[in-house]
MIVEX-625064 format. One record per atom (N, C-alpha, C): residue number from 1; residue in three letters; z, y, x. Coordinates in steps of 0.05 Angstrom, whole numbers, plus 5000, padded with zeros to 4 digits. Atoms other than C-alpha are relative to their C-alpha. Layout:
<atoms>
<i = NUM | aa = ALA | pz = Z | py = Y | px = X>
...
</atoms>
This chain:
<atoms>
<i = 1 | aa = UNK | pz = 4973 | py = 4989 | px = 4995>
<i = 1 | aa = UNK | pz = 9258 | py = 4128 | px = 1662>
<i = 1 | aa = UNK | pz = 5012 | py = 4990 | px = 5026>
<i = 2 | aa = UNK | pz = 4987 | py = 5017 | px = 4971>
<i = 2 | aa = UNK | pz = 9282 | py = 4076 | px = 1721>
<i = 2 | aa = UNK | pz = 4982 | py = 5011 | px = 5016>
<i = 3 | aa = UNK | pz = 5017 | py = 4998 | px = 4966>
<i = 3 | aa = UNK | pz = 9223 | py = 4100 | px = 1769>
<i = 3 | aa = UNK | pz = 5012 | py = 5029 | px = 5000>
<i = 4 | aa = UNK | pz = 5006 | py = 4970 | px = 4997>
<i = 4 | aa = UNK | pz = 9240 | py = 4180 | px = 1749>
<i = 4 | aa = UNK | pz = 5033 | py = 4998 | px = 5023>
<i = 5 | aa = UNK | pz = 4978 | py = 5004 | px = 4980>
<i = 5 | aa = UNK | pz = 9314 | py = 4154 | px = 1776>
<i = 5 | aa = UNK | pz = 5001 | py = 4997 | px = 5022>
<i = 6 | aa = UNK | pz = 5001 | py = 5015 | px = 4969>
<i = 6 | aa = UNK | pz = 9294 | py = 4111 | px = 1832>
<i = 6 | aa = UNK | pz = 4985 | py = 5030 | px = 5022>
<i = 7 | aa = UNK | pz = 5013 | py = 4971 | px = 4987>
<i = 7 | aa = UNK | pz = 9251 | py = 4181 | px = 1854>
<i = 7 | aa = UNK | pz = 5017 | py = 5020 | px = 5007>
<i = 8 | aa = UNK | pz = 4983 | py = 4981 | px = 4990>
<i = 8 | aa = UNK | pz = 9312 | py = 4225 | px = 1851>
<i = 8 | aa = UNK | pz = 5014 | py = 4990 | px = 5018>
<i = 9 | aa = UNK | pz = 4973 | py = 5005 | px = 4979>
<i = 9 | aa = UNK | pz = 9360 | py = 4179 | px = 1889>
<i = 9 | aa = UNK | pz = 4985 | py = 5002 | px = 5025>
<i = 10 | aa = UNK | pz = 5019 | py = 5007 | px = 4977>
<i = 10 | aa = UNK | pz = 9300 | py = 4174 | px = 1944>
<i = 10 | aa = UNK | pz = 5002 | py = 5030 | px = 5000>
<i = 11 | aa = UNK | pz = 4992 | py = 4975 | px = 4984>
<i = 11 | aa = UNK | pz = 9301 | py = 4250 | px = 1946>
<i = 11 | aa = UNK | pz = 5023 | py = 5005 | px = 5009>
<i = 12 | aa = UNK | pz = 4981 | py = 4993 | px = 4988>
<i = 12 | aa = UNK | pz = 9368 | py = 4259 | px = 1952>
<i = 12 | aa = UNK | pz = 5009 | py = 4983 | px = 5018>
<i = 13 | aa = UNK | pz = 5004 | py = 5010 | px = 4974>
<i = 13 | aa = UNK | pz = 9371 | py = 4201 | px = 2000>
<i = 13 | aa = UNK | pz = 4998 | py = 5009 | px = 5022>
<i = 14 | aa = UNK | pz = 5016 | py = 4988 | px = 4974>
<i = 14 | aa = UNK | pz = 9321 | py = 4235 | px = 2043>
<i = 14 | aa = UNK | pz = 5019 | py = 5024 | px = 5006>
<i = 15 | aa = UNK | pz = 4987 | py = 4978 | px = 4996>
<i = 15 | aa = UNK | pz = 9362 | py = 4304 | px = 2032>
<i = 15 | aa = UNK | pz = 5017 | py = 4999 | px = 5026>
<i = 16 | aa = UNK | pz = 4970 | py = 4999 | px = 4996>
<i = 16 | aa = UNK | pz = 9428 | py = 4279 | px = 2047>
<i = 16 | aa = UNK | pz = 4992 | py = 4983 | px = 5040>
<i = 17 | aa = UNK | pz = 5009 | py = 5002 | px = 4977>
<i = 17 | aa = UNK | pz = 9391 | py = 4252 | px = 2117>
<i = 17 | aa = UNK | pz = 4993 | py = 5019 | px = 5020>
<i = 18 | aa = UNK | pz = 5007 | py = 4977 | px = 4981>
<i = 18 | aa = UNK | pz = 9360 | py = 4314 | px = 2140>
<i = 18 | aa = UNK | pz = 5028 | py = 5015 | px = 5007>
<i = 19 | aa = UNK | pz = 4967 | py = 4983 | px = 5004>
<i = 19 | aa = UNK | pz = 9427 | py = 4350 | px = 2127>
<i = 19 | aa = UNK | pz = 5015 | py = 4990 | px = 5023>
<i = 20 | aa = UNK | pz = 4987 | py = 5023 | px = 4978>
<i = 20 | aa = UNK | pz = 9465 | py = 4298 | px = 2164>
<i = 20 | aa = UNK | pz = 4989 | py = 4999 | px = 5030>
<i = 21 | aa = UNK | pz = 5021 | py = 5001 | px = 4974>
<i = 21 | aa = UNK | pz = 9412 | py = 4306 | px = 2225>
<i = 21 | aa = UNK | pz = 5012 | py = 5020 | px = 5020>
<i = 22 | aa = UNK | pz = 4993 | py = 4983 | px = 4976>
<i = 22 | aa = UNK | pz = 9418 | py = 4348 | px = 2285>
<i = 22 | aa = UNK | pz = 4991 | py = 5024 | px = 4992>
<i = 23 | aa = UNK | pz = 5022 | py = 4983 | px = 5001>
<i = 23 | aa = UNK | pz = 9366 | py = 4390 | px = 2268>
<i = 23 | aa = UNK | pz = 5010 | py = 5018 | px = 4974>
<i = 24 | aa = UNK | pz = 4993 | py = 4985 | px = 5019>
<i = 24 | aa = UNK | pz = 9401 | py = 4419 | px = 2206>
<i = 24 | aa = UNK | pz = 5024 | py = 5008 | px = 5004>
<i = 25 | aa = UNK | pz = 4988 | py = 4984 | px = 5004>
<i = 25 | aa = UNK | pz = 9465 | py = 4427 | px = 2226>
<i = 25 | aa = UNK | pz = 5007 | py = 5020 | px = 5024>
<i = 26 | aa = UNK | pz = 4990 | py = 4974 | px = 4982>
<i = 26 | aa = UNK | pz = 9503 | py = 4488 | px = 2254>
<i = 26 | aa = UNK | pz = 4993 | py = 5000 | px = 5026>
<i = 27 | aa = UNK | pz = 4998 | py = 4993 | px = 4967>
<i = 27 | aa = UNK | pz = 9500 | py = 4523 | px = 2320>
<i = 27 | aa = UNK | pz = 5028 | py = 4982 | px = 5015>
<i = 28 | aa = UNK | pz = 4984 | py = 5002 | px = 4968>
<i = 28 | aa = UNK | pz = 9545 | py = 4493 | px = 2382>
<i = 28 | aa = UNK | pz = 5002 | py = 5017 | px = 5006>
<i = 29 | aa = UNK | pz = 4980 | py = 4969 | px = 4993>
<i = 29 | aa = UNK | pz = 9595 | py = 4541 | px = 2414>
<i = 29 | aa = UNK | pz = 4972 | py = 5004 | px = 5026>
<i = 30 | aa = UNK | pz = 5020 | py = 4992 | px = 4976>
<i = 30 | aa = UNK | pz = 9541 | py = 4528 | px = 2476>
<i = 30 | aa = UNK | pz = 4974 | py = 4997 | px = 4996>
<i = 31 | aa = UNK | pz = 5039 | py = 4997 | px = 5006>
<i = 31 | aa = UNK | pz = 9470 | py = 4536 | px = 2440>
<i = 31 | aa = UNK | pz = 5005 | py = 5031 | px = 4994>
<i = 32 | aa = UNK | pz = 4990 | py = 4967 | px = 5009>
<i = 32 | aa = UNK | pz = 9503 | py = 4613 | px = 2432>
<i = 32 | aa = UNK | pz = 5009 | py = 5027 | px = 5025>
<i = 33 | aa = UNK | pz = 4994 | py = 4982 | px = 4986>
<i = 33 | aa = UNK | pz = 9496 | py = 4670 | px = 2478>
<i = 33 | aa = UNK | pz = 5003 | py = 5038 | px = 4986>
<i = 34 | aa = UNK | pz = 4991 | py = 4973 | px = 5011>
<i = 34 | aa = UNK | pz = 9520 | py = 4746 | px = 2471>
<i = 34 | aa = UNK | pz = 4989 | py = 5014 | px = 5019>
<i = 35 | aa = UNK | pz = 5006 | py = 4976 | px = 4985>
<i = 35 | aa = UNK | pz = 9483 | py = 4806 | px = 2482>
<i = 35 | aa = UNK | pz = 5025 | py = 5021 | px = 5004>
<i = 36 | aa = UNK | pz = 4978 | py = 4982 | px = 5003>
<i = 36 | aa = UNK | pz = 9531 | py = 4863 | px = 2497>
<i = 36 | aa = UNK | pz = 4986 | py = 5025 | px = 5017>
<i = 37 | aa = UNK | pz = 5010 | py = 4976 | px = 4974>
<i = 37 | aa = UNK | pz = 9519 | py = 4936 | px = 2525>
<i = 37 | aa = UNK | pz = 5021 | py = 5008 | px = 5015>
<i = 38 | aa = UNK | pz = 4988 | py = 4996 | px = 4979>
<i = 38 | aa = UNK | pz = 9557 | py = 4949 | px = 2589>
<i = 38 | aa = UNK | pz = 5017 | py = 5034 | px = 4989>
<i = 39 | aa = UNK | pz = 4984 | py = 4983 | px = 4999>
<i = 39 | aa = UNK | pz = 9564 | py = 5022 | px = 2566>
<i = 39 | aa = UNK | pz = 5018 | py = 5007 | px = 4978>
<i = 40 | aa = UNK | pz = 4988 | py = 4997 | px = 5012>
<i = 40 | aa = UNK | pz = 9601 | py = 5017 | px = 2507>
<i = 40 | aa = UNK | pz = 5020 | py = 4979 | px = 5002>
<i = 41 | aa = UNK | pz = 4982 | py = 5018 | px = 4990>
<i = 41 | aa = UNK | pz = 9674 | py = 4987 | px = 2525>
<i = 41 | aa = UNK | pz = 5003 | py = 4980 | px = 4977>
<i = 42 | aa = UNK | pz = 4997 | py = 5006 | px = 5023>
<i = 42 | aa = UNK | pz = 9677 | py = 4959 | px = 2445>
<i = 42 | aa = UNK | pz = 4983 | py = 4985 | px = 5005>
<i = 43 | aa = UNK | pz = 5018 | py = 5028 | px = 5005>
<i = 43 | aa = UNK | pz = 9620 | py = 4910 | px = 2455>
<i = 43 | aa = UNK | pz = 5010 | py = 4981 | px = 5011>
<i = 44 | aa = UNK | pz = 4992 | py = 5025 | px = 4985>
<i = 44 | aa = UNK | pz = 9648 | py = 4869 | px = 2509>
<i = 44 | aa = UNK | pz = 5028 | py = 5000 | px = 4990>
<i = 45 | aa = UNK | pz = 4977 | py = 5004 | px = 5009>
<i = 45 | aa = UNK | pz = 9720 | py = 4868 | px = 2473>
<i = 45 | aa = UNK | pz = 4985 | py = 4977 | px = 4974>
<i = 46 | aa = UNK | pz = 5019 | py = 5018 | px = 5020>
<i = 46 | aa = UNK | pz = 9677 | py = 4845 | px = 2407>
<i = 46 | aa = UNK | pz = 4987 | py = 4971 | px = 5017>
<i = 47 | aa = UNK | pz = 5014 | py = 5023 | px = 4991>
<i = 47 | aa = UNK | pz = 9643 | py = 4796 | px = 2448>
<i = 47 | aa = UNK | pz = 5021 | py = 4971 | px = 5014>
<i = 48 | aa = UNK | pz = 4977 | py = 5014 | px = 4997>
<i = 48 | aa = UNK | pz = 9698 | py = 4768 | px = 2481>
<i = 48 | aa = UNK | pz = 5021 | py = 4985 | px = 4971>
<i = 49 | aa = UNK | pz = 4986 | py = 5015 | px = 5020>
<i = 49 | aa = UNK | pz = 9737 | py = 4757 | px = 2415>
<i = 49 | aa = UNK | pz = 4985 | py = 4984 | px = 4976>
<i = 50 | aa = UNK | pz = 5019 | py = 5011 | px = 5011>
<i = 50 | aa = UNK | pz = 9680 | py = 4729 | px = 2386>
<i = 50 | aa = UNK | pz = 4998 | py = 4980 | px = 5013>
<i = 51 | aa = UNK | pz = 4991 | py = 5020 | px = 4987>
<i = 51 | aa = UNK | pz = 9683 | py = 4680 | px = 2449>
<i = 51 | aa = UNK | pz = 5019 | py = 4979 | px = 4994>
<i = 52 | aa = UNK | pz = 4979 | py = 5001 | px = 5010>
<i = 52 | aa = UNK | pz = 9749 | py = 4666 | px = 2431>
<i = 52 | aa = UNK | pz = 5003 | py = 4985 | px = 4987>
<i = 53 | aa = UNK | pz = 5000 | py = 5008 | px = 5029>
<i = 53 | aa = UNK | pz = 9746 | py = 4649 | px = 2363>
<i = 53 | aa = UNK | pz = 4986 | py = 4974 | px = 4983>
<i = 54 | aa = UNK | pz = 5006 | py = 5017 | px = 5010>
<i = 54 | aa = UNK | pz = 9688 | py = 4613 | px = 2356>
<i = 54 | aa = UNK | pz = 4984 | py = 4977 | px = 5033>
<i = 55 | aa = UNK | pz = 5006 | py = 5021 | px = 4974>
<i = 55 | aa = UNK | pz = 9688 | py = 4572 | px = 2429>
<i = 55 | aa = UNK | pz = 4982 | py = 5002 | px = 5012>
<i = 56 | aa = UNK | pz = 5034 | py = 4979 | px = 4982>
<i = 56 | aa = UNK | pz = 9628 | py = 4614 | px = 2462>
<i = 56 | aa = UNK | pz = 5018 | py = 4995 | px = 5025>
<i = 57 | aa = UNK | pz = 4993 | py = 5001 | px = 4971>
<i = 57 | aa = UNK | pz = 9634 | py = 4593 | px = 2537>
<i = 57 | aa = UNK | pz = 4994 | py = 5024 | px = 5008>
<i = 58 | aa = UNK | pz = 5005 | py = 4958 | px = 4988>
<i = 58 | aa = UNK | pz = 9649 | py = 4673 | px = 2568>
<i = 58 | aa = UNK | pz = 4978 | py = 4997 | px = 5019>
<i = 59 | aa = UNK | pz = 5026 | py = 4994 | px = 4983>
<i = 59 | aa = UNK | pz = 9591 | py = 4659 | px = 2619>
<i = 59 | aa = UNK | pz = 4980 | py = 4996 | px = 4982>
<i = 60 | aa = UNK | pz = 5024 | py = 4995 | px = 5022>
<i = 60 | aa = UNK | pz = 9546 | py = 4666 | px = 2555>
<i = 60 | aa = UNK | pz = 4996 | py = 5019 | px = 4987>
<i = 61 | aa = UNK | pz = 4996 | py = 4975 | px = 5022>
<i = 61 | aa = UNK | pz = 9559 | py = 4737 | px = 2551>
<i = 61 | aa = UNK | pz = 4986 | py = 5010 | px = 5023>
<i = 62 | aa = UNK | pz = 5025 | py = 4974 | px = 4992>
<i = 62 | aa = UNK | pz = 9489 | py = 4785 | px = 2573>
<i = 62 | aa = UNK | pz = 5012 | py = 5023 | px = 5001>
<i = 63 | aa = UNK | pz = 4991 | py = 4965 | px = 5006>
<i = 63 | aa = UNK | pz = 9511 | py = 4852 | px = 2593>
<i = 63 | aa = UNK | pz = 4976 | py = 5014 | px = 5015>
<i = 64 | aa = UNK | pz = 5027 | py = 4980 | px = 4999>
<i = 64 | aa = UNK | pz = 9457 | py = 4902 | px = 2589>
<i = 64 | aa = UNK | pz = 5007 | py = 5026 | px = 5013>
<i = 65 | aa = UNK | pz = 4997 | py = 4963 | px = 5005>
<i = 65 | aa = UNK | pz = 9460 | py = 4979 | px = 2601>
<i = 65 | aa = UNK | pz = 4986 | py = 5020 | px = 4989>
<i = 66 | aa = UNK | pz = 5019 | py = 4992 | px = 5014>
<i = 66 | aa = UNK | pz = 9431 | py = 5012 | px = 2553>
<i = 66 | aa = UNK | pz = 5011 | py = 5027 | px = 4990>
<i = 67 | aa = UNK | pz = 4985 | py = 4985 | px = 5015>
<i = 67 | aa = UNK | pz = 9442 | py = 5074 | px = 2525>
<i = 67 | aa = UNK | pz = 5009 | py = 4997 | px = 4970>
<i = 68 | aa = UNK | pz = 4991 | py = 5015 | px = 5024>
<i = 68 | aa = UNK | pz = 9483 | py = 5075 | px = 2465>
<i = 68 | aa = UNK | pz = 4997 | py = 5013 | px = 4973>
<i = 69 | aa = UNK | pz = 5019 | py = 4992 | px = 5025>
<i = 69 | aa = UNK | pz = 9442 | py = 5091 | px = 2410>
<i = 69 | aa = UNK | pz = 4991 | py = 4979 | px = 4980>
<i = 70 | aa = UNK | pz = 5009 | py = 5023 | px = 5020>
<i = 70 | aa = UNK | pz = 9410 | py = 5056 | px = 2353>
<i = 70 | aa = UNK | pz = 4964 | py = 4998 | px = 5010>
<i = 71 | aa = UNK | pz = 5038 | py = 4996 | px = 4984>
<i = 71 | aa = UNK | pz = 9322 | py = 5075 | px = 2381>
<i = 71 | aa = UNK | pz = 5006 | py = 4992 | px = 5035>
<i = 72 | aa = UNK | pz = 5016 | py = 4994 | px = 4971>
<i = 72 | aa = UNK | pz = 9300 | py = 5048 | px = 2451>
<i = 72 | aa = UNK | pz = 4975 | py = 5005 | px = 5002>
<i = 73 | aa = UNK | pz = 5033 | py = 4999 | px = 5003>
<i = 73 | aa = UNK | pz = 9232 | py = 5069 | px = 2467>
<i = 73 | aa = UNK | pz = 4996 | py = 4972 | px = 5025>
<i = 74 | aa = UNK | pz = 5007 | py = 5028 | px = 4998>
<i = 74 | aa = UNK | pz = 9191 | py = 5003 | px = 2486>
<i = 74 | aa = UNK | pz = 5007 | py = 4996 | px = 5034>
<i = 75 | aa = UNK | pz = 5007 | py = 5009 | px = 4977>
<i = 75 | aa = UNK | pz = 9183 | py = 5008 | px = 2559>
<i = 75 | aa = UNK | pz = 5028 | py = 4999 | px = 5019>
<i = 76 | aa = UNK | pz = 4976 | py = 5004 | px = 4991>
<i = 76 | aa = UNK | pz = 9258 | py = 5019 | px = 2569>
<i = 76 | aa = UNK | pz = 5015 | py = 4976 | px = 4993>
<i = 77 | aa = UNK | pz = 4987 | py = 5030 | px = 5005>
<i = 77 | aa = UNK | pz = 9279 | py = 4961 | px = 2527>
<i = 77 | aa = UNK | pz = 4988 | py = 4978 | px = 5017>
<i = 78 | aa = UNK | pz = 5006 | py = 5021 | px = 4986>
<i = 78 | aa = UNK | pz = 9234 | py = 4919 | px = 2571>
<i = 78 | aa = UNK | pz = 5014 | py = 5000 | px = 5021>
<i = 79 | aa = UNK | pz = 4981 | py = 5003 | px = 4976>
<i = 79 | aa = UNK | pz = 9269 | py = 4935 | px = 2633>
<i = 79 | aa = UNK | pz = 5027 | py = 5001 | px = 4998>
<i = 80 | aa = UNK | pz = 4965 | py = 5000 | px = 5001>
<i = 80 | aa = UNK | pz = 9339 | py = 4945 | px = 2610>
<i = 80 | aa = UNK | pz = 5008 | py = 4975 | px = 4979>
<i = 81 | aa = UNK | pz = 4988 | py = 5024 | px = 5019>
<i = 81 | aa = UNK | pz = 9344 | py = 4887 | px = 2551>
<i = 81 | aa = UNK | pz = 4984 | py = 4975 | px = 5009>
<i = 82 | aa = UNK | pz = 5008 | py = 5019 | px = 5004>
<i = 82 | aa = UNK | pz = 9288 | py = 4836 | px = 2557>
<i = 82 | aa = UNK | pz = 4990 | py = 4989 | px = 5027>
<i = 83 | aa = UNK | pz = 4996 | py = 5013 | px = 4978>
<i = 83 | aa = UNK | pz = 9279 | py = 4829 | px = 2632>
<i = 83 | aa = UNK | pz = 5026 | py = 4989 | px = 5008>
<i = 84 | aa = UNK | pz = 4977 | py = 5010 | px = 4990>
<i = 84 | aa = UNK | pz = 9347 | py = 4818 | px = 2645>
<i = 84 | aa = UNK | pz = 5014 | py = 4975 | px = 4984>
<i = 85 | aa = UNK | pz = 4994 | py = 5038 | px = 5022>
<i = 85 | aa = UNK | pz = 9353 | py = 4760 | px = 2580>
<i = 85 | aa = UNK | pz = 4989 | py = 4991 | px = 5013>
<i = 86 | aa = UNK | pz = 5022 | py = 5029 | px = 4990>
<i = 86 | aa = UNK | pz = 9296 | py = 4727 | px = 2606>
<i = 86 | aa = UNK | pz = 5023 | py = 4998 | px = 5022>
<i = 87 | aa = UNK | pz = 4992 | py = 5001 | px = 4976>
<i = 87 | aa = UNK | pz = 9327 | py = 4733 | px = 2678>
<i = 87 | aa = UNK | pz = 5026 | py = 4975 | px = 4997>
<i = 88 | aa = UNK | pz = 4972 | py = 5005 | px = 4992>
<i = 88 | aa = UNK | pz = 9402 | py = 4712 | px = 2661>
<i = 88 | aa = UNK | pz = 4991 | py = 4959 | px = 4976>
<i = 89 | aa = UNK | pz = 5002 | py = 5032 | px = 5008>
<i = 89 | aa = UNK | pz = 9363 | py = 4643 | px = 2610>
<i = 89 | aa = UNK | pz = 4984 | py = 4987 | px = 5012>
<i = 90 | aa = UNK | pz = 5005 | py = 5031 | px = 4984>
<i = 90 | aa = UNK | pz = 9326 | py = 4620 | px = 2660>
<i = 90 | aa = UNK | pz = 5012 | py = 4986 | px = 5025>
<i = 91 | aa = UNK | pz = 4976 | py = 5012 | px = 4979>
<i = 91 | aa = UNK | pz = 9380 | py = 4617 | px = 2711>
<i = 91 | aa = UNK | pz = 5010 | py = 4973 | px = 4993>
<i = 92 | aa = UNK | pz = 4991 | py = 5029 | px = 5003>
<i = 92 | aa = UNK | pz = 9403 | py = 4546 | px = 2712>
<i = 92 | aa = UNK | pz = 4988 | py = 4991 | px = 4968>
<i = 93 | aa = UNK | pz = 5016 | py = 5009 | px = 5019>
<i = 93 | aa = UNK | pz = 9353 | py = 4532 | px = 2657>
<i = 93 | aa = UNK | pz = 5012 | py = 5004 | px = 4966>
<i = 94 | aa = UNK | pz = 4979 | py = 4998 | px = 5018>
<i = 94 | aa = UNK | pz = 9394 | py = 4561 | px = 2600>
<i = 94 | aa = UNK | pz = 4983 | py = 5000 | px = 4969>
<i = 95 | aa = UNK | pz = 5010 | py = 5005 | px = 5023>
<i = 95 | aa = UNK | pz = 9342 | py = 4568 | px = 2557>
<i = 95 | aa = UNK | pz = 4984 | py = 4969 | px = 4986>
<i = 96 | aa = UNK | pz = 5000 | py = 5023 | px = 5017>
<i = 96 | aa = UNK | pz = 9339 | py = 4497 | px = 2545>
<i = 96 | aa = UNK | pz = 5024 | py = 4991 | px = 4985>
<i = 97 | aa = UNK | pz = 4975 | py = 5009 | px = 5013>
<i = 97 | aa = UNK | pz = 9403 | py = 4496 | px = 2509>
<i = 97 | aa = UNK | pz = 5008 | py = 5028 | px = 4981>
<i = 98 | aa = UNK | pz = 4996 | py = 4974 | px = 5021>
<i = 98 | aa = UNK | pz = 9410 | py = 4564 | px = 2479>
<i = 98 | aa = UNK | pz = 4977 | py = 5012 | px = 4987>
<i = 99 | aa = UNK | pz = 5008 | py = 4999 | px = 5022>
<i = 99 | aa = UNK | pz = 9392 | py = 4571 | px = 2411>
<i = 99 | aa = UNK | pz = 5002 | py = 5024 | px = 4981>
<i = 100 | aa = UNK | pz = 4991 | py = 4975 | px = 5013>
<i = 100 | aa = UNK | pz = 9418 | py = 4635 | px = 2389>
<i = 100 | aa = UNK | pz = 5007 | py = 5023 | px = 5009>
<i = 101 | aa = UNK | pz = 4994 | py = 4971 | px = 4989>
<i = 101 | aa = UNK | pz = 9420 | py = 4709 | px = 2421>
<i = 101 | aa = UNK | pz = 5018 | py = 5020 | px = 4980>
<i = 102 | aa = UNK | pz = 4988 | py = 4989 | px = 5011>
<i = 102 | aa = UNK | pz = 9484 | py = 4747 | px = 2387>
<i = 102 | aa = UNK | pz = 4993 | py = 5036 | px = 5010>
<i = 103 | aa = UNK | pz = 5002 | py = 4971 | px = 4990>
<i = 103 | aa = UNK | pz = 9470 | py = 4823 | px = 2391>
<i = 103 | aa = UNK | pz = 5026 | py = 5002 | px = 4984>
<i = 104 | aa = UNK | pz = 4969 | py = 4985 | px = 5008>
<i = 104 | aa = UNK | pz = 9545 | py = 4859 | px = 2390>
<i = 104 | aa = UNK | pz = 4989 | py = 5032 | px = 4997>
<i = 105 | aa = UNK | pz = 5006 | py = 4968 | px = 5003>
<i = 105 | aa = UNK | pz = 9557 | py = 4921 | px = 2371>
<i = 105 | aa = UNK | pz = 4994 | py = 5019 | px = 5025>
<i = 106 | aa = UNK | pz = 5001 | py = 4986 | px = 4980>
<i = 106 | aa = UNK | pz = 9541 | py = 4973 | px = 2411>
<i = 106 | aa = UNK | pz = 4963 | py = 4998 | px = 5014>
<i = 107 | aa = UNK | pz = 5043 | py = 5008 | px = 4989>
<i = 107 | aa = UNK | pz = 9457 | py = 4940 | px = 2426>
<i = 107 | aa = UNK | pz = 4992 | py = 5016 | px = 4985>
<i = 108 | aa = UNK | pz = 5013 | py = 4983 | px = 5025>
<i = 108 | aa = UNK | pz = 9411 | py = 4988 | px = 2391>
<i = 108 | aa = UNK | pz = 4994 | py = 4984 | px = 4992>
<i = 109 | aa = UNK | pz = 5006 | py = 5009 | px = 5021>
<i = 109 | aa = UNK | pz = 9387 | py = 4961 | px = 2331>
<i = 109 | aa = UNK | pz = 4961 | py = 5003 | px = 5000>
<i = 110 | aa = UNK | pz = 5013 | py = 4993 | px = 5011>
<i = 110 | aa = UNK | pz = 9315 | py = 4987 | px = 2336>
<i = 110 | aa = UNK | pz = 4983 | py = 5000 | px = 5036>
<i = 111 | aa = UNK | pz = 5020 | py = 5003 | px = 4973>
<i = 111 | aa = UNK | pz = 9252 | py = 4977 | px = 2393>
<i = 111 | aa = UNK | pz = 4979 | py = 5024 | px = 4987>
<i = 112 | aa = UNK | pz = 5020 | py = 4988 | px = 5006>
<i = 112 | aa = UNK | pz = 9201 | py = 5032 | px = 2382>
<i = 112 | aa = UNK | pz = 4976 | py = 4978 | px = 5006>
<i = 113 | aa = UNK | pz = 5025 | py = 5014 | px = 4997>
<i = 113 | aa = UNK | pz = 9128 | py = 5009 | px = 2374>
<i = 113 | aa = UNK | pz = 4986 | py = 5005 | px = 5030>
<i = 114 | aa = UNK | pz = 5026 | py = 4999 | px = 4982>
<i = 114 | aa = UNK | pz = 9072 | py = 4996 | px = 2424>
<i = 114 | aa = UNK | pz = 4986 | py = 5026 | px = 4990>
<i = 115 | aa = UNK | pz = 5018 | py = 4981 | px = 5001>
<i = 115 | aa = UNK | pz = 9024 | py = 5055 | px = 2440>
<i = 115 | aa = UNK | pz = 4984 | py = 4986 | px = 5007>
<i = 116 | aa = UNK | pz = 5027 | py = 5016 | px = 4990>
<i = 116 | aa = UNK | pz = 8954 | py = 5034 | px = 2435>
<i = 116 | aa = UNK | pz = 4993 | py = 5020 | px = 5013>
<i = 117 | aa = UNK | pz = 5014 | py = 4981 | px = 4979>
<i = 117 | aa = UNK | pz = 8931 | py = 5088 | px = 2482>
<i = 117 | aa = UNK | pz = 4991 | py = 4985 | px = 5021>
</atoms>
């Protein structure tokens, strides 16, 4: 009975350690950047009050141009969404500190597949 104890307080020990760690808790206002699409004026209002709110430094806001749909086909999202992330986190080395890409409204929602052709 005393070891099945001494075994729980040692898990929850350990728990209440990880928890307590870096590594478990929350995002930082600056491990947090925002996608936004340029052509819909509602993303960058959203993004901004999202800034705002939860202490997002505004030079952590990506503006894309995308059209404003929910489907990109693949070879457009590479040049209009994921060249220009990479581009804007490795500027002053950003992707050693940011942890989390916010897509706002207004990003499609949806990458078409690869053609194996």
């Amino acid at each position: 009975m005393i070891r099945n104890l001494v075994r729980i307080y040692l898990v929850w020990a350990a728990l209440l350690t990880l928890a307590s760690s870096g590594s478990l808790s929350g995002l930082e206002p600056s491990e947090i950047a925002l996608l936004i699409n340029q052509t819909n004026p509602d993303s960058l209002r959203i993004a901004e009050s999202y800034c705002l709110k939860r202490g997002v430094p505004g030079d952590h806001i990506i503006a894309v141009t995308v059209a404003d749909t929910d489907n990109l086909w693949r070879p457009y999202y590479h040049d209009r969404v994921a060249e220009p992330v990479s581009r804007w986190l490795r500027q002053d080395q950003r992707y050693r500190t940011i942890r989390c890409l916010v897509c706002c409204y207004g990003v499609p929602l949806r990458v078409g597949s690869v053609s194996l052709r």
